[in-house]
C-alpha positions in Angstrom: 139.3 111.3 86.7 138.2 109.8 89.8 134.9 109.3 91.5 133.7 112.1 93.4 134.1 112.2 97.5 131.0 112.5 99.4 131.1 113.1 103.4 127.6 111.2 104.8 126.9 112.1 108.6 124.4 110.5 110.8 123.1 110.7 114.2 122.9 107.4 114.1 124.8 104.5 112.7 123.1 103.9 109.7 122.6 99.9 109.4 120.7 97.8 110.1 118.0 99.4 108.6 115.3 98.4 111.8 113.6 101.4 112.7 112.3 104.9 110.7 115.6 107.0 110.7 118.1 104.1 110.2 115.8 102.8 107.5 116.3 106.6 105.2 119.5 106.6 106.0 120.6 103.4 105.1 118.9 103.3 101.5 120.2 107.1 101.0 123.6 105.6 101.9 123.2 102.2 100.0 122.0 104.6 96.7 124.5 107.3 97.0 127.5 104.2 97.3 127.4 103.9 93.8 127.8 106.9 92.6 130.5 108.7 94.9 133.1 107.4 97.0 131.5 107.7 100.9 132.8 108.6 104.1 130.7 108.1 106.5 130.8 109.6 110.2 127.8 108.2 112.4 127.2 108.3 116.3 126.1 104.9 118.0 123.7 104.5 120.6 123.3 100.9 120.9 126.6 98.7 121.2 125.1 95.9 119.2 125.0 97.9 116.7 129.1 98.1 116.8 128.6 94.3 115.0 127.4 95.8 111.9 130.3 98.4 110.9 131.5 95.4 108.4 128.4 96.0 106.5 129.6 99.9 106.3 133.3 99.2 105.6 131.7 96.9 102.7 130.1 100.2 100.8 132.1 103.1 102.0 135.8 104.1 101.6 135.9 105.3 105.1 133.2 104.2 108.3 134.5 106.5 111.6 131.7 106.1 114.6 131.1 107.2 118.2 130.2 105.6 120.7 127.1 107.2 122.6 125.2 105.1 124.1 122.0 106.4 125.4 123.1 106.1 129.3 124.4 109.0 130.4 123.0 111.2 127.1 120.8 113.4 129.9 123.7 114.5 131.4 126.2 115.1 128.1 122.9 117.4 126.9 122.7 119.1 130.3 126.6 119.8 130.4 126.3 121.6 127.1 123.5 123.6 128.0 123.8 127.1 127.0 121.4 130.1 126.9 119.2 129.7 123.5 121.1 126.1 122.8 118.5 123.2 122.0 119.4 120.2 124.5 119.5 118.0 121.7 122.8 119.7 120.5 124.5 118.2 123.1 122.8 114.7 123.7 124.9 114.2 119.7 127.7 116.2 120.6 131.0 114.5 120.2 133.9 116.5 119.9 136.0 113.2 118.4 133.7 112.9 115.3 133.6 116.7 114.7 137.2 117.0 114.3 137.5 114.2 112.1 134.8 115.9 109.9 136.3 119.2 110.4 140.0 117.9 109.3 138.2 116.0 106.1 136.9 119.3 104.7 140.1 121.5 106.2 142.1 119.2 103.8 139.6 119.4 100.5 138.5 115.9 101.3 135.3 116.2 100.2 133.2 117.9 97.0 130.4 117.3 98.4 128.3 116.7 102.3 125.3 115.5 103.5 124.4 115.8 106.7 121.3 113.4 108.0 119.2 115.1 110.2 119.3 118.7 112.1 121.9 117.7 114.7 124.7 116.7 112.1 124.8 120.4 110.6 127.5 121.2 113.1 129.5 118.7 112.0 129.2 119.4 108.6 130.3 123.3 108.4 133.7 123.6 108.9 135.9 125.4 106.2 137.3 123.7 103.7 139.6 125.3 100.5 137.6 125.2 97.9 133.8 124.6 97.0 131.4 121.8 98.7 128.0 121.5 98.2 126.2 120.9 101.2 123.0 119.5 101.9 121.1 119.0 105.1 118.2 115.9 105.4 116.6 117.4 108.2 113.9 114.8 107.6 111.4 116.2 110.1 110.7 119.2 111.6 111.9 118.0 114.8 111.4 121.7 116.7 107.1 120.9 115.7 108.2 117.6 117.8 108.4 119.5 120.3 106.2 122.2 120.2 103.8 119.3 120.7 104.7 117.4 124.0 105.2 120.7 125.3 101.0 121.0 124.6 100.3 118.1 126.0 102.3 118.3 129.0 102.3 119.9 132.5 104.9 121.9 134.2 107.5 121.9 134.5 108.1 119.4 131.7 105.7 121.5 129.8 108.3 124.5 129.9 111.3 122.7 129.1 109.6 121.1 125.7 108.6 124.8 124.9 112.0 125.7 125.7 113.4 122.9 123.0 111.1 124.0 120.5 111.9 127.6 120.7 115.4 126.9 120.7 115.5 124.0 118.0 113.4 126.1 115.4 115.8 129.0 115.7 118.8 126.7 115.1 117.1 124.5 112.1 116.5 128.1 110.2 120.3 129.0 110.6 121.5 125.1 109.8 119.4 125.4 106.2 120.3 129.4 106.2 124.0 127.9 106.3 123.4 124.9 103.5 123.0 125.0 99.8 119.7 123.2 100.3 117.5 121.8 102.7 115.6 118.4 102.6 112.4 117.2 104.4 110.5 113.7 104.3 107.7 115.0 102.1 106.1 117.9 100.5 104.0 118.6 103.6 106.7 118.8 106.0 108.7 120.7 103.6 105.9 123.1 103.7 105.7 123.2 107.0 109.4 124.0 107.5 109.0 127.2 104.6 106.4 128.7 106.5 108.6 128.5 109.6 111.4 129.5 107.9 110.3 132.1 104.6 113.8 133.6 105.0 115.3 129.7 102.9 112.3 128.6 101.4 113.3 128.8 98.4 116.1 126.4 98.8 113.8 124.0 100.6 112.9 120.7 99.0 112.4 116.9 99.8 112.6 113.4 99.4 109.9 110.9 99.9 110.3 108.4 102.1 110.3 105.1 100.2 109.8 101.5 100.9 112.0 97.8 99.8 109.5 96.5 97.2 111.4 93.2 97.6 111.7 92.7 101.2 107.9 93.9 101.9 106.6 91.7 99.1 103.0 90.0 99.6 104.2 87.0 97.6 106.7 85.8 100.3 105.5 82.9 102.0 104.7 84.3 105.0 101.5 82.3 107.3 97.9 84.0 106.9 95.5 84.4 109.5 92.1 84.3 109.1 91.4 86.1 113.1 90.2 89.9 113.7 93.3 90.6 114.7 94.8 94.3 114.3 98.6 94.9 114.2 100.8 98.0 115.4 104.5 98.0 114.4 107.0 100.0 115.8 110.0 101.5 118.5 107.8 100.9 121.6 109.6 103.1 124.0 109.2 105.9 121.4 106.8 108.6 122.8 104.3 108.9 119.9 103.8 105.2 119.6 103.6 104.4 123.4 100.9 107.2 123.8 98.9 105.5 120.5 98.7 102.2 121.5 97.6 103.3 125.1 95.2 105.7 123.2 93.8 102.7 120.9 93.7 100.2 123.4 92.2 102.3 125.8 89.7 104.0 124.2 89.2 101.6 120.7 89.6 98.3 121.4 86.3 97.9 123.7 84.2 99.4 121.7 85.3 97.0 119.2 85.1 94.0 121.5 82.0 94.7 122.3 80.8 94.1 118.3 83.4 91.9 117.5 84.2 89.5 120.4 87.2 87.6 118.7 89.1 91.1 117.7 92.8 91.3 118.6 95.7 93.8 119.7 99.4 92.6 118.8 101.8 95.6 119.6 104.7 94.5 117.8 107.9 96.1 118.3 111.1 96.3 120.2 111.7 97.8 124.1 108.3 98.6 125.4 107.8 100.7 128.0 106.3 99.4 131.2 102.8 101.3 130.3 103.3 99.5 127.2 103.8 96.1 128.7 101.1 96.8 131.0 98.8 96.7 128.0 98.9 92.9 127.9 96.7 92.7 130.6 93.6 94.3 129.0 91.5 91.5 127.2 92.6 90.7 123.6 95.4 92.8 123.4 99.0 91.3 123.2 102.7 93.0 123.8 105.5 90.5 121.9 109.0 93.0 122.4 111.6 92.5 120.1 110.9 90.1 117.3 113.4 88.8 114.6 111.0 89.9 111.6 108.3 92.2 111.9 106.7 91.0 108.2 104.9 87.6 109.0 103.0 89.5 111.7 102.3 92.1 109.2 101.4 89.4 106.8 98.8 88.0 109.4 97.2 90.9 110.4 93.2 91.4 109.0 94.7 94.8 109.3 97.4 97.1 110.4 97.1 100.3 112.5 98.9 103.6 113.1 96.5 105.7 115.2 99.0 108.0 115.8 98.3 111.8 117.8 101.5 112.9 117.2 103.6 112.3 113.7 106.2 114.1 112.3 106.6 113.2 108.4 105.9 109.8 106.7 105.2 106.7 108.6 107.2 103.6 107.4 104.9 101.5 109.5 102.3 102.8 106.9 103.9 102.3 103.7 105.7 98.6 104.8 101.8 97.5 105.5 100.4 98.9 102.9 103.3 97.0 100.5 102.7 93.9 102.1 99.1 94.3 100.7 97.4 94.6 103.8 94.2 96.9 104.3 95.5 99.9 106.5 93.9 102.1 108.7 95.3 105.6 110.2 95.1 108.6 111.6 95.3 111.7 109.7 98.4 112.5 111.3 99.9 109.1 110.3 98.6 109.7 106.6 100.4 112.5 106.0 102.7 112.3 103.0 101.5 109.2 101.9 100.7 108.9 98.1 97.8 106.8 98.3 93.8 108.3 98.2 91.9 107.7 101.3 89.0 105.8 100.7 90.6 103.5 98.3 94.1 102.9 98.9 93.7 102.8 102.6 91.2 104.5 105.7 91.5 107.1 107.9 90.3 107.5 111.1 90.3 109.7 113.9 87.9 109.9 116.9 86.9 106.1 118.7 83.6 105.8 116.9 85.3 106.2 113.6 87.9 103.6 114.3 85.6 101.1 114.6 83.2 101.7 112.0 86.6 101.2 109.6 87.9 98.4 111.6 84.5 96.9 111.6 84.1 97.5 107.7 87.7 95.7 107.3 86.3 92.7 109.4 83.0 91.9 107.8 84.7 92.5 104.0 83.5 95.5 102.9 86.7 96.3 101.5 88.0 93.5 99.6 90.5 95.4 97.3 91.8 97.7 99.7 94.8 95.6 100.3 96.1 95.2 96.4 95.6 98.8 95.9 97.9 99.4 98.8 100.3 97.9 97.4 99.9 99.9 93.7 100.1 103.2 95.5 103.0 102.1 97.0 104.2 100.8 94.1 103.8 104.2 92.0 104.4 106.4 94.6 107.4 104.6 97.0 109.7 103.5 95.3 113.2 104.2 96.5 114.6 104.3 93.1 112.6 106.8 92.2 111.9 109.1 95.5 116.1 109.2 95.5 116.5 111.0 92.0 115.8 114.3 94.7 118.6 113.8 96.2 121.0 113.0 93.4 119.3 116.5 92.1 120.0 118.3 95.3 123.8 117.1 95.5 124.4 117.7 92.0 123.0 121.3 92.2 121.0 120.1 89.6 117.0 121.0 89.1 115.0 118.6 91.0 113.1 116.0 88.8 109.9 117.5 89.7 109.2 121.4 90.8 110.8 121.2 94.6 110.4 124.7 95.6 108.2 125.4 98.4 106.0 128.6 99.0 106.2 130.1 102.3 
């Protein structure tokens, strides 16, 4: 008897593994490639990225992709706008891809699908002859996304985020009303979704987000600085962390100046926005863009921030610092679903003054441990080859390895 088929869909193209979604997708992928023979269907938004569907071929039977790039998405979203539609159903609309799914399951392709992330589930639900277990990674609980810029915005940008998040929520309960089960990025979100949702709740589970023990590995010989300096990693023309770093170097980083003259800013991460950029000009803080590794800068860093207003699930940025053994310091909305204990294994901040009584405890060594003992919570409670046995649990129909079910 053969080895099982298993259709993998993903908004986008899932290698290389270089920013939060592609990195879950990619090890979910990777993990799931040696147990079932993979087909994978994936959108690309970036024609770079087109250079790296050798790597796919390499671990899947089939690799068939889209090209989407993000010029142009604005319109393909407003052309599919319908009354009650989320926008975002159209901005990963392509009709190409769906029919190739849709033929895969019409022919009994598959025994089992996993779509990666809300706007897949269209692409996953077409009939098929005879039983397939499908199982959505919605990850995050994008519609809260949503329901948050909307807050913090004015009209009439304000009413059109409201209008996403109404519409979004109503379509993620009937995508996990329409799957066998449901996954989020940790137990928190997963709660979050149940209380939205009671109606599936009890086919509602998740999979922590885990961290490459190898790659982020203190050991490496990467160079060590002994400056204040604070470092931010991440997608800089991505909403939540352009409006953090503005926050933090705005309202943070004088305050600490004014204690500790040397401190340092590096924002570190591709495609900053021009308030990003603009940054650079405020004293001590520095804007690099795109850089081959983030990890040596990571590796130089007194300590690594994610002040974060707005966060949907678990922060990579969080766990890859805090593996590389370096003291951490968050928000509480960056902490979320992170197995570590606050206090110990990493601090949490929240208004100005707090942030730099924790910075300022990090500088003058009042927390000399807090960097190894990042790197044992990580250790115990990220580890890919253990946060995946969820979702070989959840495609096999099979009880989870711990309790999953979630309370509404």
């Amino acid at each position: 008897m053969g080895r099982r088929r298993l259709l993998f869909l993903a908004h986008r193209i899932p290698y290389p593994p270089d920013k939060g979604d592609k990195i879950r997708a990619w090890h979910m992928l990777d993990h799931l490639a040696d147990r079932w023979d993979v087909d994978l269907g994936c959108l690309v938004d970036d024609p770079a990225d087109l250079a790296h569907l050798g790597v796919l071929r390499g671990r899947c039977a089939v690799v068939e992709h889209a090209l989407l790039p993000n010029r142009g998405r604005i319109a393909r979203a407003l052309m599919g706008m319908r009354p009650g539609r989320p926008l975002s159903l159209g901005w990963f609309r392509d009709a190409r891809l769906a029919a190739w799914a849709r033929a895969g399951l019409g022919a009994g392709r598959y025994d089992a699908v996993l779509a990666y992330s809300s706007a897949m589930a269209p692409y996953a639900l077409g009939p098929a002859p005879g039983p397939v277990r499908r199982v959505l990674d919605m990850v995050d609980v994008d519609s809260e996304k949503w329901r948050a810029y909307a807050a913090g915005a004015r009209p009439p940008m304000r009413q059109v985020w409201a209008r996403e998040a109404r519409t979004l929520l109503a379509f993620e309960r009937r995508a996990a009303a329409a799957f066998d089960r449901t996954l989020l990025v940790s137990r928190e979100e997963a709660a979050r979704f149940a209380n939205l949702a009671p109606e599936v709740a009890g086919r509602i589970g998740w999979v922590d987000n885990g961290v490459d023990l190898g790659r982020f590995d203190p050991t490496l010989p990467f160079p060590a600085s002994g400056e204040a300096t604070l470092v931010f990693t991440g997608r800089m023309d991505y909403r939540p962390n352009v409006e953090a770093v503005i926050w933090f170097a705005g309202a943070v980083m004088p305050l600490l100046r004014a204690r500790w003259p040397a401190a340092a800013f590096s924002i570190v991460g591709a495609k900053p926005s021009p308030d990003v950029l603009a940054l650079a000009q405020l004293p001590g803080v520095t804007v690099t863009g795109e850089v081959p590794d983030t990890r040596p800068f990571i590796a130089a860093a007194t300590a690594c921030v994610a002040p974060l207003r707005i966060a949907r699930g678990i922060q990579n940025k969080v766990l890859e610092a805090m593996a590389m053994a370096r003291p951490v310091i968050c928000s509480p909305q960056a902490f979320e679903g992170v197995h570590a204990v606050a206090g110990r294994d990493l601090l949490v901040a929240d208004d100005a003054g707090s942030w730099v009584e924790a910075i300022g405890a990090v500088f003058a060594g009042r927390h000399p441990g807090l960097g190894p003992r990042a790197r044992q919570a990580i250790e115990a409670g990220h580890d890919w080859t253990v946060t995946l046995r969820a979702l070989d649990a959840a495609l096999e129909n099979a009880p989870a390895p711990r309790q999953q079910e979630v309370a509404a």
